[in-house]
C-alpha positions as CSV (number, residue, x, y, z in Angstrom):
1,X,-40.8,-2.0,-5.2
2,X,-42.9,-5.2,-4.9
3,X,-41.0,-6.6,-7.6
4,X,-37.6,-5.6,-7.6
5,X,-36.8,-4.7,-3.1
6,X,-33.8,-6.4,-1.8
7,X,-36.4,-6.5,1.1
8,X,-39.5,-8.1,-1.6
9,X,-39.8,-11.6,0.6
10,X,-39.8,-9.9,4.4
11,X,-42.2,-6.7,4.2
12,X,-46.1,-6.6,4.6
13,X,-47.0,-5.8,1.0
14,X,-50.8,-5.0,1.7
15,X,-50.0,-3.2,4.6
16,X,-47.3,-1.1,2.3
17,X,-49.9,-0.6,0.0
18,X,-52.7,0.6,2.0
19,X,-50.3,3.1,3.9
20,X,-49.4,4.6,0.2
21,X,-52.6,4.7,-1.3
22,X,-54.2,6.2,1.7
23,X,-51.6,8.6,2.0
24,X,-51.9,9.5,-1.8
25,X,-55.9,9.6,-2.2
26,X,-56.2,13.0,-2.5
27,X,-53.5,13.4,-5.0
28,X,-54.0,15.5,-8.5
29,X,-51.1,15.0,-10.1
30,X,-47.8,12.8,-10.0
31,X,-46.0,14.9,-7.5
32,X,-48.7,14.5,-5.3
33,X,-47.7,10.9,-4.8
34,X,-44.2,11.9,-3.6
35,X,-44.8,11.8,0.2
36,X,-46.4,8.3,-0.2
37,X,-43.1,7.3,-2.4
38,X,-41.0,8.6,0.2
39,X,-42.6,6.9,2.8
40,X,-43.1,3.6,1.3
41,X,-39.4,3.5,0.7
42,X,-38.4,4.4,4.4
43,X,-40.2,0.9,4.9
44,X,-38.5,-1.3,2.0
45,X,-35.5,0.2,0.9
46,X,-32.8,-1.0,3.3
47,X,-31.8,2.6,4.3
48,X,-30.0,3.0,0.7
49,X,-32.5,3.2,-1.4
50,X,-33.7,7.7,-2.5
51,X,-36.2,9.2,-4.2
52,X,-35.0,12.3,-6.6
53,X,-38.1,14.3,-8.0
54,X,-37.1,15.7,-11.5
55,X,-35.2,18.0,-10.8
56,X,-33.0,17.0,-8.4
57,X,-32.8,13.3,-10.8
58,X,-31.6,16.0,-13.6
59,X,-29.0,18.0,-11.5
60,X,-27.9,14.6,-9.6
61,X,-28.5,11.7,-11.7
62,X,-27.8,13.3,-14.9
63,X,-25.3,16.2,-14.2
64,X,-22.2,16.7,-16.5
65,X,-18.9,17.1,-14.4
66,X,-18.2,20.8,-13.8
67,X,-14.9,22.7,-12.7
68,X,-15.5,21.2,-8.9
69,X,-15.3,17.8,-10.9
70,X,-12.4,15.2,-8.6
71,X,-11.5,12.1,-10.7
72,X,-9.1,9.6,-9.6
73,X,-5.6,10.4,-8.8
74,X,-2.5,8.3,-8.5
75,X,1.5,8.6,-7.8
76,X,4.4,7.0,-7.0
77,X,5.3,6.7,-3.4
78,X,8.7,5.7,-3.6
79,X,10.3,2.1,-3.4
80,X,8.6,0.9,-6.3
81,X,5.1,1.4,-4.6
82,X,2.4,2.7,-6.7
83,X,-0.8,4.7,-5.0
84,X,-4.2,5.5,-6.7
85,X,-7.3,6.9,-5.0
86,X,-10.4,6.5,-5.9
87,X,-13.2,9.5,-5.2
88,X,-16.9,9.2,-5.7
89,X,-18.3,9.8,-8.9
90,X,-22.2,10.0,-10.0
91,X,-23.4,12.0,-13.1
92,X,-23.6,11.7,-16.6
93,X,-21.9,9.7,-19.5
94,X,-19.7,12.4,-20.2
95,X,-18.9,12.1,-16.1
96,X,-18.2,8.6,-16.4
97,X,-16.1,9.0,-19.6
98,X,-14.0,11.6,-17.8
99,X,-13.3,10.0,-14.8
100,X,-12.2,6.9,-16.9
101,X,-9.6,8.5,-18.7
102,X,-8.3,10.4,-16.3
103,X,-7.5,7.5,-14.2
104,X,-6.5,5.3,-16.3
105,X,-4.0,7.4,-17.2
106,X,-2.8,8.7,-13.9
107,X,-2.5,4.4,-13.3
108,X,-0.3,4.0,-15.9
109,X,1.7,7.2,-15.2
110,X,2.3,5.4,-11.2
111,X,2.7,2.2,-12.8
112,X,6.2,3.8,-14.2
113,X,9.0,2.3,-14.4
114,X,7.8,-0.8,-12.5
115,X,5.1,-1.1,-9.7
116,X,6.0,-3.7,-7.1
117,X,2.8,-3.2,-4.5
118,X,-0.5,-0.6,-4.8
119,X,-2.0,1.0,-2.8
120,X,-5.7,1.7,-3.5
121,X,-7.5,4.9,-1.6
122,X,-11.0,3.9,-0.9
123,X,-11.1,6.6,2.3
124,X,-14.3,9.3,1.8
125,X,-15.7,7.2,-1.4
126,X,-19.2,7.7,-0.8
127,X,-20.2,6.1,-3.8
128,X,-22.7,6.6,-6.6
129,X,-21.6,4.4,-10.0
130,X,-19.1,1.6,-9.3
131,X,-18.6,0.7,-12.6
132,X,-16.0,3.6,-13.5
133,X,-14.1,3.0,-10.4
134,X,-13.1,-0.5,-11.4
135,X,-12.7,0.7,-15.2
136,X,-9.5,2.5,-13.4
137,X,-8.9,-0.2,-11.1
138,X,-9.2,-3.3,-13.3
139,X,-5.5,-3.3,-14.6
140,X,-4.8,-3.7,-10.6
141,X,-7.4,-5.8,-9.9
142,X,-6.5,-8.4,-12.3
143,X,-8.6,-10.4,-15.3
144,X,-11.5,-12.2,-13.7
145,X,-14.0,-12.5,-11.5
146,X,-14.2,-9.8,-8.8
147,X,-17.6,-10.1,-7.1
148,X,-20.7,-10.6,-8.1
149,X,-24.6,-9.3,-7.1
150,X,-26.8,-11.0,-5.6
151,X,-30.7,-10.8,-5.1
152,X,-33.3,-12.0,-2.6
153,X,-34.5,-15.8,-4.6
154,X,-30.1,-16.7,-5.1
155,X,-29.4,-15.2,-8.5
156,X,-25.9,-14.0,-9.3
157,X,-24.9,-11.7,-11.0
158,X,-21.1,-11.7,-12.0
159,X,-18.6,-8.7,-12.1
160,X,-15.7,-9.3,-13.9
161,X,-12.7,-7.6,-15.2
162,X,-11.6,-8.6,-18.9
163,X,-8.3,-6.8,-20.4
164,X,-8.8,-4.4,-17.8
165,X,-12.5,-2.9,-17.9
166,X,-15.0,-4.5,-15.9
167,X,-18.5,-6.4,-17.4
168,X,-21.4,-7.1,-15.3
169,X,-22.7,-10.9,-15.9
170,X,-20.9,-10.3,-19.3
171,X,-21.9,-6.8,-20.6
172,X,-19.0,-4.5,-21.1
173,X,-20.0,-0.3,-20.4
174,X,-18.1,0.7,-23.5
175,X,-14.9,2.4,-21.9
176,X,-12.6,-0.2,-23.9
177,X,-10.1,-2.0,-23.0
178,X,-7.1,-0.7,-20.2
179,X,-3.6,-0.6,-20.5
180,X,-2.4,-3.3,-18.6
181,X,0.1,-2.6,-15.1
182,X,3.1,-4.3,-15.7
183,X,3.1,-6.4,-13.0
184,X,-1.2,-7.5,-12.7
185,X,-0.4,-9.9,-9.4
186,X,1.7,-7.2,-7.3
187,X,0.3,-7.2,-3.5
188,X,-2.3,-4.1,-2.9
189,X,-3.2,-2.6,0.0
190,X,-7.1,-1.4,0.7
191,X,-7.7,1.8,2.3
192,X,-11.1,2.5,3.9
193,X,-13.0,4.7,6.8
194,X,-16.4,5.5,7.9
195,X,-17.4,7.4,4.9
196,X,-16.6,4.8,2.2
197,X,-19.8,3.4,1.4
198,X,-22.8,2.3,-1.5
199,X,-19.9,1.7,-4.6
200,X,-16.6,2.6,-2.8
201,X,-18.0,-0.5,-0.8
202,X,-18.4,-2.7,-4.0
203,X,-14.7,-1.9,-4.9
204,X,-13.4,-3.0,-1.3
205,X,-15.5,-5.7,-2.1
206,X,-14.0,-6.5,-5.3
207,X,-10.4,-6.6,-4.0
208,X,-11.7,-8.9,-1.4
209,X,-10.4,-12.7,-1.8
210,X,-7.6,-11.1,-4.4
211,X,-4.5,-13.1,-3.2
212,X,-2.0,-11.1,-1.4
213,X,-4.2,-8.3,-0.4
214,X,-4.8,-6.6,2.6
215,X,-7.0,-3.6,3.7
216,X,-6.1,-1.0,6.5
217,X,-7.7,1.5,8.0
218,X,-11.4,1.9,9.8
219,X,-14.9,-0.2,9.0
220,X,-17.1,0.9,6.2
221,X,-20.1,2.8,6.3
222,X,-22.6,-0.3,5.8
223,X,-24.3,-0.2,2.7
224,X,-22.2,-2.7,0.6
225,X,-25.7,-3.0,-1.6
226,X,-26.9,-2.4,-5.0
227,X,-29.5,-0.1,-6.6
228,X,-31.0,0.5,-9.6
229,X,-33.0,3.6,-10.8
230,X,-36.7,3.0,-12.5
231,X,-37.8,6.7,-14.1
232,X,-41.6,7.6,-13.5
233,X,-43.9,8.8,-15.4
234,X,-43.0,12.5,-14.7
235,X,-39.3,12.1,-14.9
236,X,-38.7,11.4,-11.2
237,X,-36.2,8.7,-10.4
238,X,-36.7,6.1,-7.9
239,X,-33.1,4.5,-7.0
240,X,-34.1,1.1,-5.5
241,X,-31.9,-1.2,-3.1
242,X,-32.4,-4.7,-5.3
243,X,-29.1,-6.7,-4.6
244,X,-26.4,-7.4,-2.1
245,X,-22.6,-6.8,-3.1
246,X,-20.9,-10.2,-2.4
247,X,-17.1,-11.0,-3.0
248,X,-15.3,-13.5,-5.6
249,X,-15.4,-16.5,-3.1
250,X,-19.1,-16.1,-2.8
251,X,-19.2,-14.0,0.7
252,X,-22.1,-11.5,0.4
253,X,-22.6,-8.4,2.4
254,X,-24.6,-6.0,3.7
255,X,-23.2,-4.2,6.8
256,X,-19.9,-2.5,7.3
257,X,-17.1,-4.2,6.5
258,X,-14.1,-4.1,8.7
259,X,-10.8,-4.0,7.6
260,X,-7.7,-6.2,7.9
261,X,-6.1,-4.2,10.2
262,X,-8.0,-1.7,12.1
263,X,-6.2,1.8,12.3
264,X,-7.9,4.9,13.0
265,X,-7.6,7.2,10.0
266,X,-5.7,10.4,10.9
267,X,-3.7,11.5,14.6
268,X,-2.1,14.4,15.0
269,X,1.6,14.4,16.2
270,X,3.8,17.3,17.1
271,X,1.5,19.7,15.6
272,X,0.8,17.5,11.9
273,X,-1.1,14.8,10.9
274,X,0.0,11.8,10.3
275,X,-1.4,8.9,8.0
276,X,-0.9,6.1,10.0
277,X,-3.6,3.9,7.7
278,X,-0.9,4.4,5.0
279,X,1.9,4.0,6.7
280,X,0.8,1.0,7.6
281,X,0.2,-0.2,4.3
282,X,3.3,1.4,3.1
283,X,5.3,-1.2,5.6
284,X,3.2,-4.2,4.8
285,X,4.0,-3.8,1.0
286,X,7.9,-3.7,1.5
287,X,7.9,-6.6,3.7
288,X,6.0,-8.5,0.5
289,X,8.2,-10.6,-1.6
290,X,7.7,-8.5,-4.8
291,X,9.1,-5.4,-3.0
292,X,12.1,-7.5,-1.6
């Protein structure tokens, strides 16, 4: 924690120290240390960092997606308007893999005959791995720089998007490349509420500073941050706030984010609800040039 916190230059180190060790004196074996873990990561972990004992890091961390498993979805919406969302994801490889392919073909299959605007659904995206969500959003995204990480001393970190599958400060996650939309600089519209958070936040992020984009809907959840998990010695996993999310022009972040255009998420008219967040979108994209 001393090493790698987000929080590393502003927290009492000895005090930290003294707290955990006192609290783990007694201790006989490596779960007995847990408490003290726990504790000492209330302190420093920027309310996103958790603690998963080993076997809650194998059925969390390391689970393989299962028949309740919801990848990304997309559609047409009519007038040449294209909508994907994009759900949380967290697991294993074969997790990853899955949600990859599924959206990237439901992309292409909106993309049909000719997208002139997106929409991109970032509403409940609680997060857990970013990287697969912009393996499906790249082609929308654009080739390029997206965002970028950033840690306590200034160091960047770069995300970009190459033939449509993101690298992080140049190493590619081995999803290949992504069929490209056929039209890469259409406008999008952003969706996001109170739950989008952790990685759906890097993706709002990522479309941030992307010319003729817009987001709608309510502010995010605050933890536009990134972790990293270090395994102990037991195989419990420690998933550590190290980074801030920051956006292509250099912007960082690390409270909600607020929208565009604030618009609360659902209301209920003459008995059914009504998406006003994207029905507003829907009405900015036809008024954009490319939907003309």
């Amino acid at each position: 924690m001393e090493k790698n916190a987000l929080l590393r230059h502003q927290v009492k180190w000895p005090e930290i120290r003294r707290q955990a060790y006192s609290q783990a004196q007694a201790a006989k074996k490596p779960s007995d240390t847990y408490d003290a873990i726990r504790h000492a990561l209330r302190t420093v972990g920027h309310g996103h960092s958790s603690f998963f004992d080993p076997k809650q890091a194998e059925e969390v961390v390391e689970a393989p997606p299962d028949s309740s498993f919801e990848g990304p979805e997309a559609h047409s919406l009519g007038d040449h308007l294209a909508y994907v969302s994009l759900p949380a994801v967290q697991g294993s490889d074969a997790a990853y893999k899955r949600y990859v392919r599924q959206g990237r073909e439901a992309v292409a299959k909106a993309d049909r005959p000719e997208a002139c605007g997106w929409v991109v659904d970032l509403r409940g995206n609680h997060g857990g791995n970013m990287w697969p969500m912009l393996a499906v959003a790249g082609p929308v995204l654009g080739d390029g720089k997206v965002g970028m990480f950033v840690d306590p001393d200034g160091k960047k970190y770069p995300w970009t998007i190459q033939n449509g599958s993101p690298r992080e400060n140049g190493r590619s996650f081995g999803w290949g490349d992504s069929a490209p939309v056929v039209n890469p600089d259409a406008p999008v519209a952003v969706l996001t509420d109170g739950v989008t958070a952790s990685s759906g936040e890097a993706v709002a992020v990522a479309f941030r500073g992307r010319p003729r984009t817009r987001s709608f809907g309510e502010g995010t959840y605050g933890v536009p941050t990134g972790n990293n998990g270090h395994r102990l010695s037991d195989g419990a996993v420690l998933v550590l706030t190290e980074v801030k999310d920051a956006d292509r022009t250099g912007r960082s972040y690390d409270a909600p984010i607020s929208p565009d255009e604030e618009i609360p998420t659902m209301k209920l008219r003459r008995g059914a609800h009504v998406d006003q967040v994207l029905q507003a979108a829907k009405k900015w994209l036809r008024k954009q040039a490319e939907c003309q």
